[in-house]
C-alpha positions as CSV (number, residue, x, y, z in Angstrom):
1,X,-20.6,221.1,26.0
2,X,-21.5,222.9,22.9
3,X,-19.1,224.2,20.4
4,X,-19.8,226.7,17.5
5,X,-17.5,227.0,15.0
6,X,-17.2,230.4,13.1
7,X,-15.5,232.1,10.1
8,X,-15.4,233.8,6.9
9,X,-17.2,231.9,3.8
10,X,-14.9,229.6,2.7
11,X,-12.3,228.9,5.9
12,X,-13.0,225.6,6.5
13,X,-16.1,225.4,8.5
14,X,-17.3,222.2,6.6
15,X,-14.4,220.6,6.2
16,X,-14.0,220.2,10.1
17,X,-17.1,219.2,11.0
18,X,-17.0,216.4,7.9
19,X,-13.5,215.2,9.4
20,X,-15.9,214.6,12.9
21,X,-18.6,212.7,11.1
22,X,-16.4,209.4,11.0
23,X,-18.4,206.3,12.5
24,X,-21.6,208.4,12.8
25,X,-25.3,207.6,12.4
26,X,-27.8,210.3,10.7
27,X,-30.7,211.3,12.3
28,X,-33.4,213.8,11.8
29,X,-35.1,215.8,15.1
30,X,-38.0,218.2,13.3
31,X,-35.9,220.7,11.2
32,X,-32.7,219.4,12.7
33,X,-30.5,217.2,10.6
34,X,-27.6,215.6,12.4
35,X,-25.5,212.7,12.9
36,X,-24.0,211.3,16.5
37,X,-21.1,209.3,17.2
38,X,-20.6,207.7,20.6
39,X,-19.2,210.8,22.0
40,X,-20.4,214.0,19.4
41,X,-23.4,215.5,17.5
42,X,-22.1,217.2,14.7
43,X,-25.2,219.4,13.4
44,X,-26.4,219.7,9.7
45,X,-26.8,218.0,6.5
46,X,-23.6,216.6,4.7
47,X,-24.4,215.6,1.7
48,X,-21.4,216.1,-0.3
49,X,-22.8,218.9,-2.6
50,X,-21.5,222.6,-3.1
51,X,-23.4,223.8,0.6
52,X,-23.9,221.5,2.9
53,X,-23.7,221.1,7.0
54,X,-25.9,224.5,8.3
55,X,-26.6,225.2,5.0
56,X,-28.7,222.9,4.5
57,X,-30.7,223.4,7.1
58,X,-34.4,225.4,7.2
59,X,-33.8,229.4,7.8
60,X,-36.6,229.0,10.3
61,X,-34.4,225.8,12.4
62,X,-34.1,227.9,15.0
63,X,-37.6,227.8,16.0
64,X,-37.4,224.4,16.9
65,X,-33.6,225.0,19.0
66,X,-34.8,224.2,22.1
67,X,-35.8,220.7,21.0
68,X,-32.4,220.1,19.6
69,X,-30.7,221.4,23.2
70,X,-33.0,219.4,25.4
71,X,-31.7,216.3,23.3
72,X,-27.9,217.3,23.6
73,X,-28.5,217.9,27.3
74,X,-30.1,214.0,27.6
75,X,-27.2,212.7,25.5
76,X,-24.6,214.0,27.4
77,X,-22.5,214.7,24.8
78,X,-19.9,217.2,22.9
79,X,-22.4,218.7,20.0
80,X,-20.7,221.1,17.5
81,X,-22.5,223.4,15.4
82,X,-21.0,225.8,12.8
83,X,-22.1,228.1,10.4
84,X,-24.5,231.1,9.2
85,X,-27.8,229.6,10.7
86,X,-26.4,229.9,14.6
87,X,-24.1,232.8,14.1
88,X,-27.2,235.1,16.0
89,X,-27.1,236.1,19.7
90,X,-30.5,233.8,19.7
91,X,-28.4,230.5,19.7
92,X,-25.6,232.1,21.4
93,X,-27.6,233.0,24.7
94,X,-29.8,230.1,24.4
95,X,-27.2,226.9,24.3
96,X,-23.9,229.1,25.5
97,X,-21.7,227.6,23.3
98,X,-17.9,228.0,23.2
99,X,-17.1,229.5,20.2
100,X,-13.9,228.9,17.7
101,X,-13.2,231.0,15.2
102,X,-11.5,229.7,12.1
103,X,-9.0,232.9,11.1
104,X,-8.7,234.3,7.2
105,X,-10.7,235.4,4.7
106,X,-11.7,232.2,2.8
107,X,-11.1,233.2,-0.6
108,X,-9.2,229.8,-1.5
109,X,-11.3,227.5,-0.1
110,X,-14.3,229.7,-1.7
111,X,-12.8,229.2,-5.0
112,X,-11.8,225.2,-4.4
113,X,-15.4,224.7,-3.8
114,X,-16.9,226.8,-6.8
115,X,-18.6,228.8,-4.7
116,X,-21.0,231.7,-6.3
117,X,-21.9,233.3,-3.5
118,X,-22.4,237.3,-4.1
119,X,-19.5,239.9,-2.5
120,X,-23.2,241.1,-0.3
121,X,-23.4,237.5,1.1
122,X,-19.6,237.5,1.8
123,X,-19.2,240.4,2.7
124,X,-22.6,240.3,5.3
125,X,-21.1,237.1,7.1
126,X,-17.8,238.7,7.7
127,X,-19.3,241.8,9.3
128,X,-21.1,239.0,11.3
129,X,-17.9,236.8,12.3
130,X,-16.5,240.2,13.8
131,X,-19.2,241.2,15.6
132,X,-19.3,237.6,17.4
133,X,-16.6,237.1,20.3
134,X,-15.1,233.8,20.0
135,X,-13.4,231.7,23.2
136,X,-10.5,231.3,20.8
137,X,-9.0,231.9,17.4
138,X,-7.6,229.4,15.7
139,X,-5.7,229.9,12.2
140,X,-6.8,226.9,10.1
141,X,-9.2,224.3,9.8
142,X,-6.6,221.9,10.9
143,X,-5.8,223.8,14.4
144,X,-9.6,223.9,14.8
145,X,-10.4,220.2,14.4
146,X,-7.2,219.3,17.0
147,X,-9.6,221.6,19.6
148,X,-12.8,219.8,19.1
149,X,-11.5,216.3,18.8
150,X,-9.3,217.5,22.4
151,X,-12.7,218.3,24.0
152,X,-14.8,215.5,22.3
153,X,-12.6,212.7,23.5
154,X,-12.8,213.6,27.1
């Protein structure tokens, strides 16, 4: 199963899929940066700085997507991706994810973080959250995490 997780700039996107990265391994497949624990592959770079996970990832990444699914779908395994680099009906119709979306606007966790992103930027990925049709709608971080972990420890 694949997961995406979406939302404003700032809801908490990050901070799940850090909370799944507990006793996990980095590894690197062409563009693709993740780690795996025995049961998840929890997508991106997390490297503690100001943008990390998708981020941190190449803009071109989805070239190499296919790679990265053929290698979830050996695995076996629950992968979770998140973020402005698979929010595009590319990823979407290619690995069929179901999609969570984290609810609110993301202005406090924006500001906790520092965050300098322009009111374009935010503004551009909100107008992309709503266009995407998400499985479910979760209102925090916290509510979204309890989802994955149910799913990931099956």
């Amino acid at each position: 199963m694949i997961i995406l997780i979406i939302g404003e700039c700032g809801v908490g996107k990050t901070w799940v899929m850090k909370n799944l990265l507990k006793e996990s391994k980095g590894f690197k497949l062409g563009m693709f940066y993740f780690n795996e624990t025995q049961k998840k592959i929890i997508i991106g770079k997390y490297d503690n700085t100001t943008f990390e996970g998708s981020d941190k990832l190449s803009m071109s990444v989805m070239q190499q997507l296919n790679n990265m699914l053929n290698y979830i779908n050996k695995k076996n395994k629950l992968a979770v991706f998140e973020g402005d680099r698979f929010m595009n009906k590319n990823f979407i119709n290619k690995a069929k994810p179901y999609i969570i979306k984290i609810k609110g606007d993301g202005a406090g966790g924006r500001l906790q973080r520092g965050s300098k992103q322009t009111d374009r930027q935010i503004k551009s990925i909100k107008t992309r959250v709503n266009n995407i049709k998400a499985n479910i709608e979760v209102n925090n971080s916290n509510e979204c995490l309890k989802i994955i972990n149910t799913y990931g420890n099956n």
